[in-house]
Backbone bond lengths (Angstrom), bond angles and torsions (degrees), N, CA, C in turn:
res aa  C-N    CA-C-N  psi(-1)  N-CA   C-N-CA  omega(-1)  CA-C   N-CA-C  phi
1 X - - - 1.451 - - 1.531 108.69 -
2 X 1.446 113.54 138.38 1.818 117.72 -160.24 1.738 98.01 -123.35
3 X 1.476 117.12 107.78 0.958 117.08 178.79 1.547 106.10 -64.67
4 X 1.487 108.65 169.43 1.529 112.45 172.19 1.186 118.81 -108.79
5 X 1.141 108.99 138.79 1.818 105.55 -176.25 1.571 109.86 -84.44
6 X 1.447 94.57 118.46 1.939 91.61 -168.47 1.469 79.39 -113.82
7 X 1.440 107.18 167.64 1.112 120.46 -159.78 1.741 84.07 -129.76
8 X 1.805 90.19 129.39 2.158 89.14 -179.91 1.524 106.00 -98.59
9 X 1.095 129.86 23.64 1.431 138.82 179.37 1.424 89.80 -72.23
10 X 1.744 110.40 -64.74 1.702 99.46 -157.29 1.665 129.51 -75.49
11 X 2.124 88.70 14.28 1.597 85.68 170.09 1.403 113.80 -77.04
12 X 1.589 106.51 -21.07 1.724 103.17 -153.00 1.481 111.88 -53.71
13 X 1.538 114.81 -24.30 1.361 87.58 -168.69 1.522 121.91 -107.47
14 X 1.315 108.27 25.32 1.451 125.12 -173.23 2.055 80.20 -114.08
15 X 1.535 120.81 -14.50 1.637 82.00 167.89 1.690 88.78 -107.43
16 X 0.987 133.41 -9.32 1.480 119.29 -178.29 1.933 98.83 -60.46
17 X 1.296 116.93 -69.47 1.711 108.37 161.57 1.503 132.26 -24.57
18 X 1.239 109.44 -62.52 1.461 117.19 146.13 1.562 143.81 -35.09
19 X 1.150 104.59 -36.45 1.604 118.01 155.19 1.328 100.89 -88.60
20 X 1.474 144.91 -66.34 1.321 111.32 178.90 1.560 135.97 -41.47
21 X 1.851 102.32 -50.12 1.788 81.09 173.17 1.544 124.63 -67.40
22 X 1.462 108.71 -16.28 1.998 95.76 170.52 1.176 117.17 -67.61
23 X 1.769 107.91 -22.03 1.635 85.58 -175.64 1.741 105.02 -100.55
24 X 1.398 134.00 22.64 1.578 136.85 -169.23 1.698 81.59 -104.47
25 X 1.627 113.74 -44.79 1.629 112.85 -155.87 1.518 84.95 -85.28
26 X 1.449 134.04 -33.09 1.751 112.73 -177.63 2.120 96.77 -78.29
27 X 0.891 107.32 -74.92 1.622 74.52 163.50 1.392 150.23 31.49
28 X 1.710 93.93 -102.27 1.213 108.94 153.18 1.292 124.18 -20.66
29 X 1.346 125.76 -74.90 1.165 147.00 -125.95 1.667 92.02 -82.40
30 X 1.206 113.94 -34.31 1.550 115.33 169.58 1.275 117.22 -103.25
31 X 1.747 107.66 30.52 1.573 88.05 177.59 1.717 118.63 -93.09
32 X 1.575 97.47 0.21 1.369 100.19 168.34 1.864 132.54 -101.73
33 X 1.188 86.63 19.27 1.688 103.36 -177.34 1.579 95.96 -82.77
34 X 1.088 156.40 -6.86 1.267 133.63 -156.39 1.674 77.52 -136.74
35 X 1.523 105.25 52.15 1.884 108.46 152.96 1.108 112.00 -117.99
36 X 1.517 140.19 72.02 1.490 116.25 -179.48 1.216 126.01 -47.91
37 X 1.430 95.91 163.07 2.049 100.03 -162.37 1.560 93.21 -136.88
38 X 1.425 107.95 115.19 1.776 103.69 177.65 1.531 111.06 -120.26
39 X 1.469 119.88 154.20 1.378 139.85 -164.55 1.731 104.28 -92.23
40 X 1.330 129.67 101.93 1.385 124.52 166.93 2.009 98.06 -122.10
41 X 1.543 84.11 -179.34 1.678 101.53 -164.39 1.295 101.00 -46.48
42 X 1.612 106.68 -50.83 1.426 114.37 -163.95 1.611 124.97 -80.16
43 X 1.434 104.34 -3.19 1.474 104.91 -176.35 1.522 107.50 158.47
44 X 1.119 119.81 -141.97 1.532 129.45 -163.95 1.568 92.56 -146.59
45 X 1.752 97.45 130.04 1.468 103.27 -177.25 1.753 100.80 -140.35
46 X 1.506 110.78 139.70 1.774 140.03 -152.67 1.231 95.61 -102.75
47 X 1.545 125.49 114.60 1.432 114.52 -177.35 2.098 90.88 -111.84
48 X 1.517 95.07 -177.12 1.765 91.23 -179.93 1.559 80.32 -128.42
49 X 1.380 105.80 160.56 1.790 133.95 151.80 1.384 111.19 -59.07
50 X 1.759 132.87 116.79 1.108 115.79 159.62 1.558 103.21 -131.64
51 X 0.877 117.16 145.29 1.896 100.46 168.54 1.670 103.62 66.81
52 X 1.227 104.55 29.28 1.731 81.69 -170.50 1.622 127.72 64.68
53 X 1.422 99.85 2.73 1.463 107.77 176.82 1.697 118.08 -113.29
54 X 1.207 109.83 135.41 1.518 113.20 165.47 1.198 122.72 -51.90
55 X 1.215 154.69 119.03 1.386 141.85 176.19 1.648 127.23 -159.02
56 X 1.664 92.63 127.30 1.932 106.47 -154.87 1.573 90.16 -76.77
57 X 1.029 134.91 157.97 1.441 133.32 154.08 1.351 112.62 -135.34
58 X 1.602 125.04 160.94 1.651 130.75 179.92 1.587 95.82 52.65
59 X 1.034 121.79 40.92 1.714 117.97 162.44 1.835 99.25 -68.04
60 X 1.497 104.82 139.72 1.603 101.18 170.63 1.681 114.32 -102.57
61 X 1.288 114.98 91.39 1.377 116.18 177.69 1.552 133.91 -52.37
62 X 1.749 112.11 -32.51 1.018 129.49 -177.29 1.061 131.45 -155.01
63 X 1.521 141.47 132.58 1.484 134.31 -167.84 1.718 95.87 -61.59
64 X 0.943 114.42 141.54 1.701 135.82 172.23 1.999 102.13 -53.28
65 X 1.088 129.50 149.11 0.927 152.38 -136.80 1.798 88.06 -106.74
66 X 1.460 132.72 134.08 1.974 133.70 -158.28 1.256 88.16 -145.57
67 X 1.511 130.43 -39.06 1.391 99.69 -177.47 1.896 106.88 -128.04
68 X 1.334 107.66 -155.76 1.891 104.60 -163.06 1.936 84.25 -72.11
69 X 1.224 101.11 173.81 1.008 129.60 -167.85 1.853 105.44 -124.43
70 X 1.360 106.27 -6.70 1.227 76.82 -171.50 1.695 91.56 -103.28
């Protein structure tokens, strides 16, 4: 019985691909951890990372104003 001479060069780049998609799909998997999620009266509110800063946006502070004001 005559082994074959395979050559392991032409795996590398089917695992070099292979290590890239595990590490695009592990990735992923934390690309939504850096959403903070905070607890108020009215519900649960999703902030984003910018600047190194936490920050809520379109928070609704107050029902809009129905009759005169003065």
């Amino acid at each position: 019985m005559e082994l074959k001479n395979t050559n392991l060069f032409s795996c590398i780049p089917m695992k070099k691909f292979s290590l890239f998609l595990l590490d695009v799909i592990a990735s992923s998997c934390f690309a939504n951890s850096d959403k903070p999620i905070t607890q108020v009266e009215t519900g649960s509110l999703q902030g984003i990372v910018e600047y190194n800063m936490i920050v809520f946006k379109n928070i609704p502070y107050a029902a809009s104003p129905v009759s005169d004001l003065c």
